[in-house]
C-alpha positions as CSV (number, residue, x, y, z in Angstrom):
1,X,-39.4,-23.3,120.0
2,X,-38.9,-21.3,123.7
3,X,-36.6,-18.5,123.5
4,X,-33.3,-18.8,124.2
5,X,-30.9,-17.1,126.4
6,X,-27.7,-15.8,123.9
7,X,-25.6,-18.6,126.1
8,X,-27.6,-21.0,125.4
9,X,-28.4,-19.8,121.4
10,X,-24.9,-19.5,120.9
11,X,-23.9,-23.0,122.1
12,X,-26.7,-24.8,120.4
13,X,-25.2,-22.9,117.0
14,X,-21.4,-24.0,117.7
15,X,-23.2,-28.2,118.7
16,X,-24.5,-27.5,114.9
17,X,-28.1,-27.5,116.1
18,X,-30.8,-24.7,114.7
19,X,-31.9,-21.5,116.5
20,X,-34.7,-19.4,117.3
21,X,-32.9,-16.8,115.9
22,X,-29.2,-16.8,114.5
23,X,-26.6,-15.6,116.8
24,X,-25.0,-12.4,116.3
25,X,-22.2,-10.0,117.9
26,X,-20.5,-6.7,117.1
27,X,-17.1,-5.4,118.3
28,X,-15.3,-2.1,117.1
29,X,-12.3,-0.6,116.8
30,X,-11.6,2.8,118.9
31,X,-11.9,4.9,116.5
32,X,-15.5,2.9,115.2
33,X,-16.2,3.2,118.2
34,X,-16.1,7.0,118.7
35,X,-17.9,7.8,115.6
36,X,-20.6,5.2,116.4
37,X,-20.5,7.8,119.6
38,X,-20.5,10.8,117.7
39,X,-23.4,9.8,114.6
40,X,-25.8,8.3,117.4
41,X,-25.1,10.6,120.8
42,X,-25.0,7.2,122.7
43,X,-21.5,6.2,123.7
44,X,-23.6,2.6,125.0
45,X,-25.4,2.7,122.0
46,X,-24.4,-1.2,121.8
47,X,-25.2,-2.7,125.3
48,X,-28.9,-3.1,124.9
49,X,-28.9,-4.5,121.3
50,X,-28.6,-8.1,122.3
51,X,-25.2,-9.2,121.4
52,X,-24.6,-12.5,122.3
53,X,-20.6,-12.6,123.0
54,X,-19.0,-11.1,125.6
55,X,-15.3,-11.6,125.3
56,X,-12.2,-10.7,127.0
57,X,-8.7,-11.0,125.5
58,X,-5.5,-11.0,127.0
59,X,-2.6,-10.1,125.1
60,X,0.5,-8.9,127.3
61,X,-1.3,-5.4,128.8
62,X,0.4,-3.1,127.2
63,X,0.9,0.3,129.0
64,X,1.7,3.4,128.3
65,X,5.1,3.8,128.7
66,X,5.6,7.7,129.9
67,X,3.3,10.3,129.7
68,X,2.3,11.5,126.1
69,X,3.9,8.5,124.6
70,X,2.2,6.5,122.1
71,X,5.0,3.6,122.9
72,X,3.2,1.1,125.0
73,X,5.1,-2.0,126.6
74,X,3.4,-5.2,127.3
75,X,3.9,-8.0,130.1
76,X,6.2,-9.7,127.1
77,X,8.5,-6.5,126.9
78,X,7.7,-5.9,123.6
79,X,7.0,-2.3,122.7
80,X,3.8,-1.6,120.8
81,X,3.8,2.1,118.6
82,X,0.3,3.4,118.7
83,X,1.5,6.7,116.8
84,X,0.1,5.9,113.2
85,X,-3.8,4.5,112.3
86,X,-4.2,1.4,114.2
87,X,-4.7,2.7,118.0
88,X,-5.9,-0.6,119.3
89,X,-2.5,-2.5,118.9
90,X,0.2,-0.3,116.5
91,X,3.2,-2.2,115.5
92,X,5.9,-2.9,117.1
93,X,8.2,-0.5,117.6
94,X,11.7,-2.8,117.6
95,X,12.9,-6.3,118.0
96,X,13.4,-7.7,121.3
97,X,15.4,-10.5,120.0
98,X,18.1,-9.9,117.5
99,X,19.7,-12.9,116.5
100,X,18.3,-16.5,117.0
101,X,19.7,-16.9,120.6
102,X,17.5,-18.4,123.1
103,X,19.5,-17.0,125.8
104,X,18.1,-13.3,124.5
105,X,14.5,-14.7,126.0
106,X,13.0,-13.1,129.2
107,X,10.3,-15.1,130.9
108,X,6.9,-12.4,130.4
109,X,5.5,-11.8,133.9
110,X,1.8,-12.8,133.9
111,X,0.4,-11.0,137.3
112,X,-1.8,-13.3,138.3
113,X,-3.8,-11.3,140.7
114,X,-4.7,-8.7,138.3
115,X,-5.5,-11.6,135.7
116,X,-8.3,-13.3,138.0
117,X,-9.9,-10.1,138.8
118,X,-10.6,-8.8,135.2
119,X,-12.2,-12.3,134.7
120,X,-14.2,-12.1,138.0
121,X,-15.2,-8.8,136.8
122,X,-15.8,-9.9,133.4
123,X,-17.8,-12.7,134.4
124,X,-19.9,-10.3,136.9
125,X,-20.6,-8.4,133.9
126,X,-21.9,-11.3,131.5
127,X,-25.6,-11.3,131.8
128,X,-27.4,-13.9,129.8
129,X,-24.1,-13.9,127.5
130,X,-21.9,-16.6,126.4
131,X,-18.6,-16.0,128.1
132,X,-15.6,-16.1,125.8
133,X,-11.8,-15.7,126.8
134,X,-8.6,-15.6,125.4
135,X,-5.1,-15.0,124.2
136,X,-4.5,-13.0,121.8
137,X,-1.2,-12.9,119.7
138,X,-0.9,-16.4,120.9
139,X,1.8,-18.1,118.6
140,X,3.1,-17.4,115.2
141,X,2.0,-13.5,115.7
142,X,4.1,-13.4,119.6
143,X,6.9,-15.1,117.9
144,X,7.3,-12.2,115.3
145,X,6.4,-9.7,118.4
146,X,9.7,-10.8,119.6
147,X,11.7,-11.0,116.5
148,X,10.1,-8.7,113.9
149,X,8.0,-10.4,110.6
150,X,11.0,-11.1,108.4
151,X,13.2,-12.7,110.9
152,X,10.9,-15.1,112.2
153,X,10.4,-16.5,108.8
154,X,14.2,-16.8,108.0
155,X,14.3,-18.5,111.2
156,X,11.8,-20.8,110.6
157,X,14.0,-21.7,107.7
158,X,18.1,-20.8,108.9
159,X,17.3,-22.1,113.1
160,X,14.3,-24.5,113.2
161,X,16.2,-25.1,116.7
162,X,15.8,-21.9,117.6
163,X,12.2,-21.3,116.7
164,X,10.9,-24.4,118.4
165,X,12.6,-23.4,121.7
166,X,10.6,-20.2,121.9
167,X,7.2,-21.4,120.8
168,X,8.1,-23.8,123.7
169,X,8.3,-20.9,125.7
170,X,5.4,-19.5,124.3
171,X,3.1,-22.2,124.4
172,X,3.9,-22.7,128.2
173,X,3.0,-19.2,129.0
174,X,-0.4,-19.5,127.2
175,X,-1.0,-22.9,128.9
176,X,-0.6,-20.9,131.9
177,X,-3.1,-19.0,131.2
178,X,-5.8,-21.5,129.9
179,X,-4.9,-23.3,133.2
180,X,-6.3,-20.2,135.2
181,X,-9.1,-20.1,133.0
182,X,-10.0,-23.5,133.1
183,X,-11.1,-22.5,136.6
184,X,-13.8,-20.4,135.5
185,X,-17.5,-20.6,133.8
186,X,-15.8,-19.5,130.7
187,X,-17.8,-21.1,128.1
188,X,-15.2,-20.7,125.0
189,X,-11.3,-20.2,125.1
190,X,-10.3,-18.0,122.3
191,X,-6.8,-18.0,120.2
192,X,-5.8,-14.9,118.0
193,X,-3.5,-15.8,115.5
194,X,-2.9,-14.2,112.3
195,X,-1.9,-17.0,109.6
196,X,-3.6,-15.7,106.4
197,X,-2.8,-13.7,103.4
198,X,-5.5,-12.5,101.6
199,X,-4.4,-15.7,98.8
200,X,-2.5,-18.2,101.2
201,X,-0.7,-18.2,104.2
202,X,2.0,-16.0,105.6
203,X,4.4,-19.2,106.0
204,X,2.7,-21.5,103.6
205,X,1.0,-25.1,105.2
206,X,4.1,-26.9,105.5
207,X,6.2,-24.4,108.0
208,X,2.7,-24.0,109.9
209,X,2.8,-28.1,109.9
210,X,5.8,-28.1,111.3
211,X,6.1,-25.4,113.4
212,X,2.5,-24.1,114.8
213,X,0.3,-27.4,114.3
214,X,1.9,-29.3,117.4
215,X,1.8,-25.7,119.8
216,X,-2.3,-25.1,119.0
217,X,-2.8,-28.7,119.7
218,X,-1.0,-28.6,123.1
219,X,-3.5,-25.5,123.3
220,X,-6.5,-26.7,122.4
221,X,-6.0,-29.7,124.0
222,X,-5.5,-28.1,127.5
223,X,-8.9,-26.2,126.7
224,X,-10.7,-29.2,126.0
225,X,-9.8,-30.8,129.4
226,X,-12.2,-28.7,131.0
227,X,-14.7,-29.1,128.1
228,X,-14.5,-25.6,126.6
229,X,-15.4,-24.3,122.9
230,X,-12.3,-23.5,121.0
231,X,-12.5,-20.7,118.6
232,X,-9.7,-19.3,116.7
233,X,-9.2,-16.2,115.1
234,X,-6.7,-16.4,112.1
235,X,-7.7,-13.0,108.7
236,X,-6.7,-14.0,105.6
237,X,-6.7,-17.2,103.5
238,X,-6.3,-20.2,105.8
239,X,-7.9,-22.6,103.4
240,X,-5.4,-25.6,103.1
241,X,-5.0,-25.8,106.8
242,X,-9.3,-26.3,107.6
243,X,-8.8,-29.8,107.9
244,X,-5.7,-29.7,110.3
245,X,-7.7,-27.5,112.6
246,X,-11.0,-29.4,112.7
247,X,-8.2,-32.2,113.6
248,X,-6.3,-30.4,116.4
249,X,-9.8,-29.8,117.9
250,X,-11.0,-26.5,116.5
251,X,-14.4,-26.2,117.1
252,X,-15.5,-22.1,115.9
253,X,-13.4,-19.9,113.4
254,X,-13.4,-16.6,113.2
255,X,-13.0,-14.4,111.1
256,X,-14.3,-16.5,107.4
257,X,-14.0,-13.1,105.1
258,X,-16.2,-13.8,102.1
259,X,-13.9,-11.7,99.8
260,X,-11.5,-14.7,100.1
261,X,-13.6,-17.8,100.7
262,X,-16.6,-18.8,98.9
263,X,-18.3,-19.0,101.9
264,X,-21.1,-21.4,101.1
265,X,-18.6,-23.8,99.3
266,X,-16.7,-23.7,102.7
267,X,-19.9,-24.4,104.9
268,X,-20.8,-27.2,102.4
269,X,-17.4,-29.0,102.4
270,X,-16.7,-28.7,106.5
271,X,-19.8,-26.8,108.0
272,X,-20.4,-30.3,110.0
273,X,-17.3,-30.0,112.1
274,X,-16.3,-26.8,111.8
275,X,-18.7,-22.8,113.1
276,X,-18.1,-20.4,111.5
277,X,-18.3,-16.8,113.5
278,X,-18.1,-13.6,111.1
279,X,-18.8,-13.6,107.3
280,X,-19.7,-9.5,107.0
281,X,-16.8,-8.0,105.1
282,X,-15.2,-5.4,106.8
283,X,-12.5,-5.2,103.6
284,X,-15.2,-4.5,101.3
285,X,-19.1,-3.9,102.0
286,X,-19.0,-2.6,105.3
287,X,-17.0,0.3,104.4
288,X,-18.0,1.2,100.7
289,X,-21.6,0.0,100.6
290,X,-24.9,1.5,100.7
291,X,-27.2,0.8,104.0
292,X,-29.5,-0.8,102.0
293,X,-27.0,-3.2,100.6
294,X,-25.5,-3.5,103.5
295,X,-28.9,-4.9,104.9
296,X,-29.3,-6.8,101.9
297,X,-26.2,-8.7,101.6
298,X,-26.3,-9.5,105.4
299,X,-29.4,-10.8,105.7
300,X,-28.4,-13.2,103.0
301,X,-25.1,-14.5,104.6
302,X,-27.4,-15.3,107.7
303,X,-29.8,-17.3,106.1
304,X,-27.7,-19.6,104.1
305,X,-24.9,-20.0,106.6
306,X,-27.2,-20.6,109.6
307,X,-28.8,-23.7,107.9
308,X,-27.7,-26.7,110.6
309,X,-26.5,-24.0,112.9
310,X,-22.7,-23.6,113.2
311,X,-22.7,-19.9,112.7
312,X,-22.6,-16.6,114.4
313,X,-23.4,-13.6,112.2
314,X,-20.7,-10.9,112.9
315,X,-18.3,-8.5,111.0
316,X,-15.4,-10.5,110.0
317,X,-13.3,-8.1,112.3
318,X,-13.3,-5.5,114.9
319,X,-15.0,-2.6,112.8
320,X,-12.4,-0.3,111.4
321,X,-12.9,3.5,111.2
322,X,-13.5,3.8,107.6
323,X,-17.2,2.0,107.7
324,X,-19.5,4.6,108.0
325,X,-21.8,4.7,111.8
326,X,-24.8,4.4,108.9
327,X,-23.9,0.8,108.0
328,X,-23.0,-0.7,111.6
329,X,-26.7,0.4,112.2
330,X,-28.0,-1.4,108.7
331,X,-26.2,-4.4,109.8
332,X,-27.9,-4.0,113.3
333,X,-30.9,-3.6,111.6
334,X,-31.1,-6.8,110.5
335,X,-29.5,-8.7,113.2
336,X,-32.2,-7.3,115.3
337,X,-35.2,-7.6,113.4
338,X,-34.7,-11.6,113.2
């Protein structure tokens, strides 16, 4: 087999085809980030080690409010606190809609200019890489960015009305955005979207039925008009909902945590329509194993879920701070030494 450019790797893996080598990918957290810095005196430690993604995610832009804040507002006019652990998003710091009134909506302002040049400049940046963009807090986790957790769950229950009036809203927006870039070589549109607990999902299958099914369609389907790979991001236990996806149009999920799925039984039963991108536990071995385990238990996960393609070897999230610099290089290890 001629070697393959990591475009070209990756898209034979997600048309369910075999590799010369399975496709892999790292991301980190801040904080991951600076101690991968710190252990290995490289701050680029990870641009020559042959990832094969390069993404870019929009979600709102939030910015620093005033200086010394850890308040950041986004394009949405939701207000993000960044003053506890999480750095990379926080949590929301209040409600921007109090009661189920439509009428408390703002439209989010999308700058458009500044929107086409970070994907220019993304895709100047790409190399050999397969391109993915996307929106991130796209549906169920924008409509609680507005409303706060519990409220949009009541409403889902006390104002159905109300709830499909601003997915509406929000589904237009993102369409928006898919439609600008649908004018690009992006190769796959991404959605983050967190539906899962670690047993279930967060509204159970028959509110995300009714409520987020029809919305990811419209989303996926607006992708697909320009022939792009799908791929959702959803943590937690999705499980009931697989075969609504794989009917919407989903064509990669991410993130497939093994300390909820039986991962094989999952490939087996809809590995045919369905990639799967992640797999190395970022709940469980990456922070609390040994390297050598960590190697171990990888390589593993590669060979059985690459079999027919359909798989990209990655942590099943954004590295947190608690894994230790020592076991993102043991995972690295053996993506490398394929």
């Amino acid at each position: 087999m001629n070697k393959m450019s990591r475009r070209e790797r990756v898209i034979k893996a997600l048309e369910h085809k075999n590799t010369d080598i399975v496709p892999y990918n790292i991301e980190l957290t801040q904080q991951a980030a600076q101690n991968l810095k710190k252990y290995t005196g490289d701050p680029a430690y990870l641009d020559d080690k042959g990832l094969h993604l390069h993404p870019y995610q929009y979600w709102g832009w939030p910015t620093e409010n005033k200086k010394g804040s850890e308040i950041f507002l986004d394009d949405f006019g939701v207000s993000w606190n960044r003053s506890g652990a999480d750095k990379d998003i926080g949590v929301i710091d209040h409600p921007i809609i109090s009661e189920p009134d439509i009428r408390l909506f703002k439209e989010p302002y999308l700058s458009e200019k500044r929107f086409r040049e970070e994907i220019e400049r993304h895709i100047a940046t790409a190399e050999d890489k397969f391109l993915v963009a996307g929106i991130g807090f796209s549906m169920f986790e924008r409509l609680w960015s507005y409303c706060g957790m519990e409220n949009a769950l009541i409403y889902m229950i006390t104002d159905p009305g109300f709830v499909d009036e601003l997915l509406d809203k929000i589904c237009d927006f993102n369409i928006q955005v898919i439609n600008i870039l649908n004018e690009y070589p992006v190769d796959g549109i991404y959605f983050g979207d967190d539906w899962g607990q670690q047993k279930g999902l967060i509204m159970g299958p028959e509110l995300w039925r009714r409520f987020i099914r029809p919305k990811i369609k419209s989303m996926y389907d607006a992708a697909k008009r320009k022939n792009k790979f799908v791929m959702q991001h959803s943590c937690g236990d999705i499980s009931l909902i697989l075969p609504d996806l794989i009917d919407v149009g989903l064509d990669c999920y991410q993130t497939f945590q093994p300390e909820i799925y039986d991962v094989d039984k999952i490939k087996a039963e809809y590995g045919k329509d369905l990639s799967f991108w992640g797999g190395i536990s970022t709940q469980r071995l990456l922070p609390f194993a040994s390297p050598e385990q960590v190697r171990e238990t990888t390589r593993s996960l590669m060979e059985r879920l690459s079999v027919g393609g359909g798989y990209i070897a990655a942590p099943t999230h954004a590295v947190p701070s608690d894994v230790p610099a020592k076991n993102i290089l043991a995972m690295l290890d053996v993506f490398m030494g394929q």
